[in-house]
KEVONU-505686 format. One line per 3 residues: number of its first residue (from 0); their letters; for each residue x, y, z of N, C-alpha, C, CB. Coordinates in pm, whole numbers, plus 50000, padded with zeros to 5 digits. Glycine has a CB too. Layout:
% KEVONU-505686
NUM) A) X:Y:Z:X:Y:Z:X:Y:Z:X:Y:Z | ...
//
This chain:
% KEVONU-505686
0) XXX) 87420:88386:66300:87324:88299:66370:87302:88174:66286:87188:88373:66396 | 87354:88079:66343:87293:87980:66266:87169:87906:66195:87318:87932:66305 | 87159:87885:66109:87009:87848:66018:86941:87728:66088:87040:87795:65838
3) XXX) 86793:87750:66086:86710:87695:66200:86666:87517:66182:86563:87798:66203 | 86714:87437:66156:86712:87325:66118:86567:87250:66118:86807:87269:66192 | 86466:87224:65992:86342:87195:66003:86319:87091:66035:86281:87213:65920
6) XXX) 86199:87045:66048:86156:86965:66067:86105:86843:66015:86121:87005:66098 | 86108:86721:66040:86059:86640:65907:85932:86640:65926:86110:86489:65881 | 85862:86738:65823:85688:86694:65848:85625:86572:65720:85573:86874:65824
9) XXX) 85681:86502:65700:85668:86389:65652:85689:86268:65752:85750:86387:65546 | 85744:86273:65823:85737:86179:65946:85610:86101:65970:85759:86258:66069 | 85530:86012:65947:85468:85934:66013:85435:85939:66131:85505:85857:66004
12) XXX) 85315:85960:66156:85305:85910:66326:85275:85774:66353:85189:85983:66408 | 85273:85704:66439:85259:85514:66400:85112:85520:66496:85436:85362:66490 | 85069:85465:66458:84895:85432:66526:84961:85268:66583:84706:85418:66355
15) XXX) 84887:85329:66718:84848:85171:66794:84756:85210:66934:85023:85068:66854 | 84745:85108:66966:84634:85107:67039:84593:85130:67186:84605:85017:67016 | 84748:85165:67184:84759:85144:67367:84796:85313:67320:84921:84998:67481
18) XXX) 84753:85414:67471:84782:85534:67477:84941:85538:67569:84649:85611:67542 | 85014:85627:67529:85133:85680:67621:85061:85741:67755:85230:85807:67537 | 85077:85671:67867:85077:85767:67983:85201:85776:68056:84975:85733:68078
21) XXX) 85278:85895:68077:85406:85876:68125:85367:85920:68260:85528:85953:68049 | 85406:85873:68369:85405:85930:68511:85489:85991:68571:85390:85859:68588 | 85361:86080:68644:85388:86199:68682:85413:86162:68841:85273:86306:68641
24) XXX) 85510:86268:68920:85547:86200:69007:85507:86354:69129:85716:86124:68974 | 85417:86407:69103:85365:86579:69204:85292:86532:69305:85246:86715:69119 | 85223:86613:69350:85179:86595:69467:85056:86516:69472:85167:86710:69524
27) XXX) 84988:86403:69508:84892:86394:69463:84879:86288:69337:84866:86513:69448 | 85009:86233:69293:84985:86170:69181:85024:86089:69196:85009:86202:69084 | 85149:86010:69094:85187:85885:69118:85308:85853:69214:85209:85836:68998
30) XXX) 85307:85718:69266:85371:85677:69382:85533:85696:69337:85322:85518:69425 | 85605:85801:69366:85742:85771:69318:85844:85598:69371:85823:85918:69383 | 85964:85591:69314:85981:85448:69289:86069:85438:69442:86073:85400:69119
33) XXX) 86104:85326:69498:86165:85339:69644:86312:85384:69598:86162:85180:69747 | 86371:85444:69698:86507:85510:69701:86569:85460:69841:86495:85685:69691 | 86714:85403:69815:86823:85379:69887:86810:85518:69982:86963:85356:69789
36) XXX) 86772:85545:70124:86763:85686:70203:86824:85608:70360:86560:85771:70208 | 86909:85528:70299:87008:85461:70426:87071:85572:70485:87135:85350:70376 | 87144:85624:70400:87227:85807:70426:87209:85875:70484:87232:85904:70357
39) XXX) 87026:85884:70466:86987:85971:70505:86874:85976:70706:86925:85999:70363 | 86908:85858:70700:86828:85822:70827:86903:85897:70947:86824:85649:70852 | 86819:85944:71029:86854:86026:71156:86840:85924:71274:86750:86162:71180
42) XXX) 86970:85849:71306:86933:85743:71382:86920:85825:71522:87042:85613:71374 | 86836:85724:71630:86878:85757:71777:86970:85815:71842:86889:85681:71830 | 87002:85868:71953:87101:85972:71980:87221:85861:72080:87015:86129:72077
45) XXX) 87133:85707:72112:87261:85623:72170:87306:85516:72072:87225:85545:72314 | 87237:85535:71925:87291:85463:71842:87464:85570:71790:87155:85430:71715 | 87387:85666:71762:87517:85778:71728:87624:85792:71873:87436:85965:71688
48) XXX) 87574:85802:71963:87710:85801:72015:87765:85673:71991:87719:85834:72159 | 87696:85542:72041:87790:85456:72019:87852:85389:71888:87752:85378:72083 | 87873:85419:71780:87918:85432:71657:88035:85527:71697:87808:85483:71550
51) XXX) 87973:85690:71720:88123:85810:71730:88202:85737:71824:88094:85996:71805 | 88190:85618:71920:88318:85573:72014:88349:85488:71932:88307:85516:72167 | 88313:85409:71890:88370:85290:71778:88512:85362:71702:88228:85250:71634
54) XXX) 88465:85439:71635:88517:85522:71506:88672:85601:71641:88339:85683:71411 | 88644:85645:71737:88721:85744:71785:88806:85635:71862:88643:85870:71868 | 88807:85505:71910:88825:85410:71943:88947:85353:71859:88713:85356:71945
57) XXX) 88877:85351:71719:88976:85309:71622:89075:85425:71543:88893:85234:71518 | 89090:85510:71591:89130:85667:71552:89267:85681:71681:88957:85809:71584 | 89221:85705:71773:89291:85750:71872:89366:85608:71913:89198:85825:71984
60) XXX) 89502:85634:72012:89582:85525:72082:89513:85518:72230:89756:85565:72088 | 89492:85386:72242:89388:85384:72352:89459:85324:72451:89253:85309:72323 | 89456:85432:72533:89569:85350:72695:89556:85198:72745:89521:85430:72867
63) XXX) 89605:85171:72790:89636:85030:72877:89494:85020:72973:89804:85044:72993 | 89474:85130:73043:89392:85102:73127:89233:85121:73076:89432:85178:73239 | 89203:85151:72989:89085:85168:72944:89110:84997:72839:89058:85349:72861
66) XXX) 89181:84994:72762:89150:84893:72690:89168:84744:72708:89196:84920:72601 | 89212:84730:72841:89242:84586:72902:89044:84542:72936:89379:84605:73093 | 89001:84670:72910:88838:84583:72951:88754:84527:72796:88698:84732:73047
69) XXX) 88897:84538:72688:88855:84490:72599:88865:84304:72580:88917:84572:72511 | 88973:84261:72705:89050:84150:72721:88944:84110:72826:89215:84166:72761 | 88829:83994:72795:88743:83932:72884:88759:83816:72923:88639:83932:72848
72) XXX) 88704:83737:72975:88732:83614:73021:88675:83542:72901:88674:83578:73164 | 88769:83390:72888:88721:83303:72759:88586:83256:72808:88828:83163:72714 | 88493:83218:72690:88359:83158:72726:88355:83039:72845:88301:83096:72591
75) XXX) 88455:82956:72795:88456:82842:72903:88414:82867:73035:88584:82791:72922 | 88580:82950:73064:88598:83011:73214:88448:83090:73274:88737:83141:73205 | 88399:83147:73179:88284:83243:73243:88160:83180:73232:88268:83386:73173
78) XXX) 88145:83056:73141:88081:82959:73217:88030:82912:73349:88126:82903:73199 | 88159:82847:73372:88179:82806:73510:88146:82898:73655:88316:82776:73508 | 88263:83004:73595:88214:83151:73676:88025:83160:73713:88262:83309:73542
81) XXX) 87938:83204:73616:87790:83224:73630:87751:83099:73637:87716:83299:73523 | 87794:82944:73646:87703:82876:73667:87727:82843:73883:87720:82738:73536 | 87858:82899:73878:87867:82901:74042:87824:83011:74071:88000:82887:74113
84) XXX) 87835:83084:74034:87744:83269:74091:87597:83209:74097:87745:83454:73931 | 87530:83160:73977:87384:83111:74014:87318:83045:74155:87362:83013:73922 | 87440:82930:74224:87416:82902:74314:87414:82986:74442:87470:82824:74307
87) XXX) 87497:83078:74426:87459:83208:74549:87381:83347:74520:87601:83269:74606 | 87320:83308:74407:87205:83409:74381:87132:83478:74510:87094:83333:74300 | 87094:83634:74532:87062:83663:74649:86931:83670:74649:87120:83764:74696
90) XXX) 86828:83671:74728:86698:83614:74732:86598:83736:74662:86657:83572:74897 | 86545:83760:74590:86423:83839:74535:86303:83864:74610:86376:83779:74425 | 86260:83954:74582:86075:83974:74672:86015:83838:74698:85929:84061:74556
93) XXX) 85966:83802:74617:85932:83672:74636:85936:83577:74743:85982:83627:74566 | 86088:83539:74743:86170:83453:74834:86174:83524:74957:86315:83422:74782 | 86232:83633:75003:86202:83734:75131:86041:83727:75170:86243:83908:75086
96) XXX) 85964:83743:75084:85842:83756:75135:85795:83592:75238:85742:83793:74989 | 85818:83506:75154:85786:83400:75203:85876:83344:75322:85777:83323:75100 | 85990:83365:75317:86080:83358:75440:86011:83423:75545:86218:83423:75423
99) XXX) 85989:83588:75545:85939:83637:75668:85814:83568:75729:85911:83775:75648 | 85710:83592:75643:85599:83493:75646:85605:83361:75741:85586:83446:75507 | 85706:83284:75652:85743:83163:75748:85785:83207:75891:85866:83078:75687
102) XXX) 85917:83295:75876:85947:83294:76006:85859:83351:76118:86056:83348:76011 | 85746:83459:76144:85644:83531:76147:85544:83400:76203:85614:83612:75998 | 85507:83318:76092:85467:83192:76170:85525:83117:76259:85445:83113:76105
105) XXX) 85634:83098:76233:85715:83003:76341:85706:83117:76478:85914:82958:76279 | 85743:83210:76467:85736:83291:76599:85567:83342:76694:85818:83436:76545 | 85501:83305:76568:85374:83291:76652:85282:83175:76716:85300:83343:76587
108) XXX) 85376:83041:76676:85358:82954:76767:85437:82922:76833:85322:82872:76739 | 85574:82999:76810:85599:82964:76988:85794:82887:76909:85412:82773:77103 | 85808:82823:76820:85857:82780:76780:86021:82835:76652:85752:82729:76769
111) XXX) 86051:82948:76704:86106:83046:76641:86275:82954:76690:86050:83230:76703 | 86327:82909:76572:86468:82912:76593:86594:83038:76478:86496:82736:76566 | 86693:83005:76575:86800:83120:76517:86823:83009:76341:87004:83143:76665
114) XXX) 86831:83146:76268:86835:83139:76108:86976:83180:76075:86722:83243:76028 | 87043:83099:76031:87158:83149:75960:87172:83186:75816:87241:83066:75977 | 87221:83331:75815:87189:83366:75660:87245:83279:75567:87236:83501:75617
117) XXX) 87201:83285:75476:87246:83196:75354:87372:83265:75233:87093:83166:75268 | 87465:83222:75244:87554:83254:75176:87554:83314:75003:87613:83150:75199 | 87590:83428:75012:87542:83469:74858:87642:83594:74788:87364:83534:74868
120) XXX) 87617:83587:74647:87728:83692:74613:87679:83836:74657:87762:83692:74446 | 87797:83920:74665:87756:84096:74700:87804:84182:74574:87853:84169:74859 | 87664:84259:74550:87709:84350:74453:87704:84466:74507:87643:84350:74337
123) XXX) 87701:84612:74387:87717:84724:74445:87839:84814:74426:87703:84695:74560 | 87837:84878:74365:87961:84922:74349:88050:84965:74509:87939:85049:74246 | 87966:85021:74579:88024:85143:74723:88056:84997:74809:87855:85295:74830
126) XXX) 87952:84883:74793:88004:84781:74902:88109:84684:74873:87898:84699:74948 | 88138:84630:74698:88250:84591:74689:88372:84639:74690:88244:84549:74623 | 88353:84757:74666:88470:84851:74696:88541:84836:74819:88428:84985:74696
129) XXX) 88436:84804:74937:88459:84847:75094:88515:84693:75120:88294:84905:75204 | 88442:84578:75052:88532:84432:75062:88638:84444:75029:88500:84319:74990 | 88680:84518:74890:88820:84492:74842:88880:84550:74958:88869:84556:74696
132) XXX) 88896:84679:74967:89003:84735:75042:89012:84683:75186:88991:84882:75042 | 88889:84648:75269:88960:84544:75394:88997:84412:75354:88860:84514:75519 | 89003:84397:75213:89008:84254:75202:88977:84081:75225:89057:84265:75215
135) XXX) 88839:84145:75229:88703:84045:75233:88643:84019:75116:88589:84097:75313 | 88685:84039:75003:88627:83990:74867:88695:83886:74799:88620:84096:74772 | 88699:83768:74782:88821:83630:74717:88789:83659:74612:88812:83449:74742
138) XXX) 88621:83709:74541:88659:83693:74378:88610:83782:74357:88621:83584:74281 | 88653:83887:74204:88551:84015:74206:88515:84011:74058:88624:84179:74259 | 88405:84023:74018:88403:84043:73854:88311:84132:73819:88370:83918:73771
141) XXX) 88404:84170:73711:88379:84307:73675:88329:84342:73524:88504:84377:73701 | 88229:84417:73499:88162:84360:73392:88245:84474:73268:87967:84365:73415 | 88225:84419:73162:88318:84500:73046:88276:84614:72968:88354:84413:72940
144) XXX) 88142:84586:72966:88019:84746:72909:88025:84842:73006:87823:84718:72898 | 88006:84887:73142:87986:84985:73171:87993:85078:73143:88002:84993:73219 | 87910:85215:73143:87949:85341:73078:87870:85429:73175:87909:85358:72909
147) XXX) 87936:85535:73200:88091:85559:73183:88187:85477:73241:88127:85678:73229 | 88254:85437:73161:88412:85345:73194:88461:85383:73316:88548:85375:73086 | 88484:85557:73377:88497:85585:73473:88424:85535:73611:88492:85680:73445
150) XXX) 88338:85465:73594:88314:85385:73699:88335:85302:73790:88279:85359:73689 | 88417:85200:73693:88513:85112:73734:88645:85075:73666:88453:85014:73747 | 88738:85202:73588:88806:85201:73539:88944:85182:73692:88776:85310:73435
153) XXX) 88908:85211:73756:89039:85242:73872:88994:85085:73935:89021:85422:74015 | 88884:84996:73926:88892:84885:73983:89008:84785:73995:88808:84837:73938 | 89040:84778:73891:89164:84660:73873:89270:84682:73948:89226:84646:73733
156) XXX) 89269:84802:73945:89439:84848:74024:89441:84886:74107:89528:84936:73986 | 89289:84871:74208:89299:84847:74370:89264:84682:74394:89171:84957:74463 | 89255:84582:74322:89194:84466:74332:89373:84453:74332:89062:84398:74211
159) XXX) 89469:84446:74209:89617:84464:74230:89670:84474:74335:89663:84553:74182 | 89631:84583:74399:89725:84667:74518:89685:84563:74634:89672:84863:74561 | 89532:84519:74662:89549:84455:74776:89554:84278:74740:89425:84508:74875
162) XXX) 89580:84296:74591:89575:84107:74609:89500:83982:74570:89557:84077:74720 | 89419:84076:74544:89217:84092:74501:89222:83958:74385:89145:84311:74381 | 89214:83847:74355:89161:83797:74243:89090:83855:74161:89106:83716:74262
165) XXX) 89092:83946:74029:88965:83962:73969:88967:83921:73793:88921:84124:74001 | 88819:83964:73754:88877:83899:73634:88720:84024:73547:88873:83655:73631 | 88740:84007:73456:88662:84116:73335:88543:84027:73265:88789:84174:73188
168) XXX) 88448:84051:73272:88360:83958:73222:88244:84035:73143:88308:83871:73338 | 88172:83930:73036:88120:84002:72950:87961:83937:72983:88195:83988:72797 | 87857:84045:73034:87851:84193:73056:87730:84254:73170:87822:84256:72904
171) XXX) 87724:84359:73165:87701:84423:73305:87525:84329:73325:87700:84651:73297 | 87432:84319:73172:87337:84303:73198:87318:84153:73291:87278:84327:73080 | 87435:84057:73222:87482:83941:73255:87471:83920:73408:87615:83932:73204
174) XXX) 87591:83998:73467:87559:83991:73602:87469:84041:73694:87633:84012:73643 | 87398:84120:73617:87281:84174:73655:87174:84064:73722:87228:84241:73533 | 87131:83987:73603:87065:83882:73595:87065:83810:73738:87117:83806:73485
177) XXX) 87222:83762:73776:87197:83716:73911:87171:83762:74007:87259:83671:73950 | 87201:83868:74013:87149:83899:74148:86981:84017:74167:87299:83980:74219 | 86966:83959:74078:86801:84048:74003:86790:84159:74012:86660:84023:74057
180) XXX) 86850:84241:73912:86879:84367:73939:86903:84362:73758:87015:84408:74070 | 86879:84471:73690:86878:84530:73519:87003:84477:73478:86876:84715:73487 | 87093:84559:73578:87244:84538:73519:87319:84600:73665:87287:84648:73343
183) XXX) 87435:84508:73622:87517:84507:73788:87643:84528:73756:87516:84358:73888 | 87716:84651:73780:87882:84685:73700:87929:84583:73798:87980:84876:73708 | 87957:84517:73889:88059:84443:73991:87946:84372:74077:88173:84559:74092
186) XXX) 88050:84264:74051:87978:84084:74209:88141:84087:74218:87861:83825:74124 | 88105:84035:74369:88213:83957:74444:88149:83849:74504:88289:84038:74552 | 88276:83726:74483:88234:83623:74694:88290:83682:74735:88277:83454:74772
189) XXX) 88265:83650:74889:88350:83705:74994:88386:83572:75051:88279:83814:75101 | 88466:83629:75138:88589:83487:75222:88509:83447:75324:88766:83539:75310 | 88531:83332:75310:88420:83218:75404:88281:83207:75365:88401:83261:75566
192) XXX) 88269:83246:75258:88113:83263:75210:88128:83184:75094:88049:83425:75177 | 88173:83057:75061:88156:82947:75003:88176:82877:75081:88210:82922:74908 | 88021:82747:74992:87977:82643:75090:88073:82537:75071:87828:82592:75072
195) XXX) 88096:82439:75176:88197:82375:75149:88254:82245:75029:88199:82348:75253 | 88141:82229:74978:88135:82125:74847:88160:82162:74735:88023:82068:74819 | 88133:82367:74755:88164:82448:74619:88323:82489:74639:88053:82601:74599
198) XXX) 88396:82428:74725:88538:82523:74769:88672:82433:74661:88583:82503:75001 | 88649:82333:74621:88729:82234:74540:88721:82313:74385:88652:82060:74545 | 88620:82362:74329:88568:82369:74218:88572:82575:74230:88402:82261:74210
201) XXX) 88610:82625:74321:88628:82795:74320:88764:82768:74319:88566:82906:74457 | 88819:82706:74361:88964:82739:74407:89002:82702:74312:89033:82686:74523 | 88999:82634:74187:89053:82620:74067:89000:82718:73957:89034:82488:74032
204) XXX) 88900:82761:73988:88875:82900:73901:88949:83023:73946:88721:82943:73906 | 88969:82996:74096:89043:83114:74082:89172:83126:74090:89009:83189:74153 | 89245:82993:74013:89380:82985:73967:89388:83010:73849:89439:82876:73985
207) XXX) 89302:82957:73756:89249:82969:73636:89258:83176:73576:89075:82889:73665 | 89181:83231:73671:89169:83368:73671:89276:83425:73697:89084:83413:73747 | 89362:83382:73797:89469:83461:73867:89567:83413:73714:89529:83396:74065
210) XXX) 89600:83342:73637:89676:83349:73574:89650:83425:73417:89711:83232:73589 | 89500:83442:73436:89480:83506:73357:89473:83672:73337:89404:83452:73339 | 89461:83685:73442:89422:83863:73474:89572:83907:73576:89223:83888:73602
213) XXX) 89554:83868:73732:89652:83901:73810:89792:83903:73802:89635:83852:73883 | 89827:83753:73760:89954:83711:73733:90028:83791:73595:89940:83553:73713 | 89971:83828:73517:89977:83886:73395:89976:83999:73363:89910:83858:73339
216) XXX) 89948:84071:73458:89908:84237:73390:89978:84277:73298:89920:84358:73477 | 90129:84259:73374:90267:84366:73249:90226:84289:73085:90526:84305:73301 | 90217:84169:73074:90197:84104:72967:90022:84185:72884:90199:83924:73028
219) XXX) 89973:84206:72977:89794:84270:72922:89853:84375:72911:89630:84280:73027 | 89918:84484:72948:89961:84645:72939:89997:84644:72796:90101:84704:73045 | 90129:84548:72731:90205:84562:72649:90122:84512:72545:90325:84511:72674
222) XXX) 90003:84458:72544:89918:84386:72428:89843:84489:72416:89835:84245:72452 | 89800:84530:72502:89666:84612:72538:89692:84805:72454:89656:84614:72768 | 89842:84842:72493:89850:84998:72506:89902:85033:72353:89968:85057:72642
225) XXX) 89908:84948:72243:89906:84924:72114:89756:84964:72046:89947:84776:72099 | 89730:85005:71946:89619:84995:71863:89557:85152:71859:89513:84877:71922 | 89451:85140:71777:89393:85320:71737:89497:85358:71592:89448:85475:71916
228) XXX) 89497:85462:71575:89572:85516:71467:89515:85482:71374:89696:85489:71453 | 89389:85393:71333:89354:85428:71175:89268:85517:71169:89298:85322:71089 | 89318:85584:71036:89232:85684:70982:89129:85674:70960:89255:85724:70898
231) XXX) 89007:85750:70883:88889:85679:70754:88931:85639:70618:88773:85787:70709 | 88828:85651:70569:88860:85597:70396:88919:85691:70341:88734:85564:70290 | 88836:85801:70371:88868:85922:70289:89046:85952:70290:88775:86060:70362
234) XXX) 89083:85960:70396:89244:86012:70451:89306:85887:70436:89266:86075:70627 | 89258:85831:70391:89392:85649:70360:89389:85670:70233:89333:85435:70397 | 89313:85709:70134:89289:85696:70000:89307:85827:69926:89157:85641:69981
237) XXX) 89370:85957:70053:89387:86061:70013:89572:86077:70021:89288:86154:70096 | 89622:85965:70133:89759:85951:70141:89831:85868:70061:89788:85920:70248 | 89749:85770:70007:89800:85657:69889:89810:85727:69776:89701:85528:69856
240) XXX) 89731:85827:69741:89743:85926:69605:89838:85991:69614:89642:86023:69572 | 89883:86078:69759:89968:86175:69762:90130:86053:69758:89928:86290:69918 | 90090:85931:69857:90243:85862:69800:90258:85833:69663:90275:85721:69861
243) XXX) 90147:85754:69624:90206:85731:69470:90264:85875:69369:90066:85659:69381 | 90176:85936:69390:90233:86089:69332:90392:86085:69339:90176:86234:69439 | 90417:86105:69498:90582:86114:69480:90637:86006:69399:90662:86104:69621
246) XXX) 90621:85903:69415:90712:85774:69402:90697:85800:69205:90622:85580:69500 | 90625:85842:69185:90594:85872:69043:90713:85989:69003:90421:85932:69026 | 90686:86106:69094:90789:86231:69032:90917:86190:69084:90756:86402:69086
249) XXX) 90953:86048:69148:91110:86038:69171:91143:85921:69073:91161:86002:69342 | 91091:85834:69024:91120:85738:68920:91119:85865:68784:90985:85591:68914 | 91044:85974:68765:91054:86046:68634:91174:86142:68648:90916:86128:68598
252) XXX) 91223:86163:68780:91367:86237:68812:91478:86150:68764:91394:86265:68977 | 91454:86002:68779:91531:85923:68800:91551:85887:68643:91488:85825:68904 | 91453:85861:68555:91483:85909:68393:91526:85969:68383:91422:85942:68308
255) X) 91551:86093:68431:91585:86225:68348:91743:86235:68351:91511:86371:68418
//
């Protein structure tokens, strides 16, 4: 057993004036110091999913048809787009109320003429659907957030089949806005439902669009059906070890 090593009791103690209080950090006592608990935060349950699609997004090979709604219209173009959608905005409580009102008056003095509706975009998923396929919709746009994707993932490739101008635009709350509603997955015009001063200034947007979306697809497929396959950190930095490893035991073969 080893011998018990003493102590120096000659040591000095040093006098001064201030007392040692070291802090205590129990229940009840002193404020412990702030801690980095980023790690540890339990976020929201639509913050976590949408992160796990990010991550699984960049993981997996993501088909053509899901990821062409990553390909939106340039700012310019969708400009133009919502500042002509504004003009056929469809009328709100408000505006209905006071129309009937009016008309309600006019018919109670006697003075009631025929009203022609006022030209405006149609949303809805079940009713643009029913434009495309008789082919009464000239422009359709389609917003790029929706979720589930399955909503309007099969849109494009009946807008295709019958001919449909459409184009991908960023985002649902966006088109929402016009037609006063939270959020709106799909607006269309319909044919003959631009006024005639706005028909110079659509018809070049929707050359503009058609060469961007319609005319193009095979070219969006082959850009589009590329990408996904990265790993995390962990498994990139676990395969760079395992390559260098080899490349190490074949240069020490290669000495030998």
């Amino acid at each position: 057993m080893p011998a018990r090593k003493k102590g120096n009791k000659n040591k000095k103690k040093e006098h001064t004036p201030f007392k040692r209080t070291p802090k205590r950090f129990g229940i009840g006592q002193g404020v412990p110091p702030k801690r980095d608990l980023y790690r540890y935060v339990k976020w929201p349950k639509y913050v976590r999913l949408q992160r796990q699609k990010r991550i699984i997004y960049s993981r997996l090979k993501v088909p053509a048809v899901i990821s062409q709604f990553t390909k939106t219209l340039d700012k310019n173009t969708a400009k133009q787009c919502f500042k002509l959608m504004d003009k056929y905005r469809p009328e709100d409580k408000q505006e209905k109320k006071a129309r009937l009102l009016k008309r309600a008056q006019e018919q109670n003095d006697g003075n009631a003429k025929a009203e022609k509706p006022r030209n405006t975009v149609k949303y809805g998923i079940k009713h643009v659907t029913s434009l495309i396929e008789n082919k009464k919709a000239a422009l359709v746009l389609i917003a790029h957030d929706v979720d589930p994707i399955e909503l309007v993932i099969w849109m494009p490739a009946l807008c295709r089949k019958t001919g449909t101008p459409y184009a991908i635009v960023k985002g649902k709350a966006r088109l929402g806005q016009v037609v006063n509603k939270k959020t709106a997955t799909c607006v269309a015009f319909v044919k003959n439902g631009i006024n005639q001063e706005d028909l110079n200034a659509f018809s070049q947007l929707k050359e503009v669009i058609n060469d961007v979306y319609l005319n193009r697809y095979e070219d969006i497929v082959k850009a589009t059906n590329t990408g996904g396959q990265r790993m995390g950190l962990k498994t990139r930095c676990r395969v760079a070890k395992e390559k260098k490893k080899k490349e190490a035991e074949l240069i020490s073969r290669g000495l030998q």
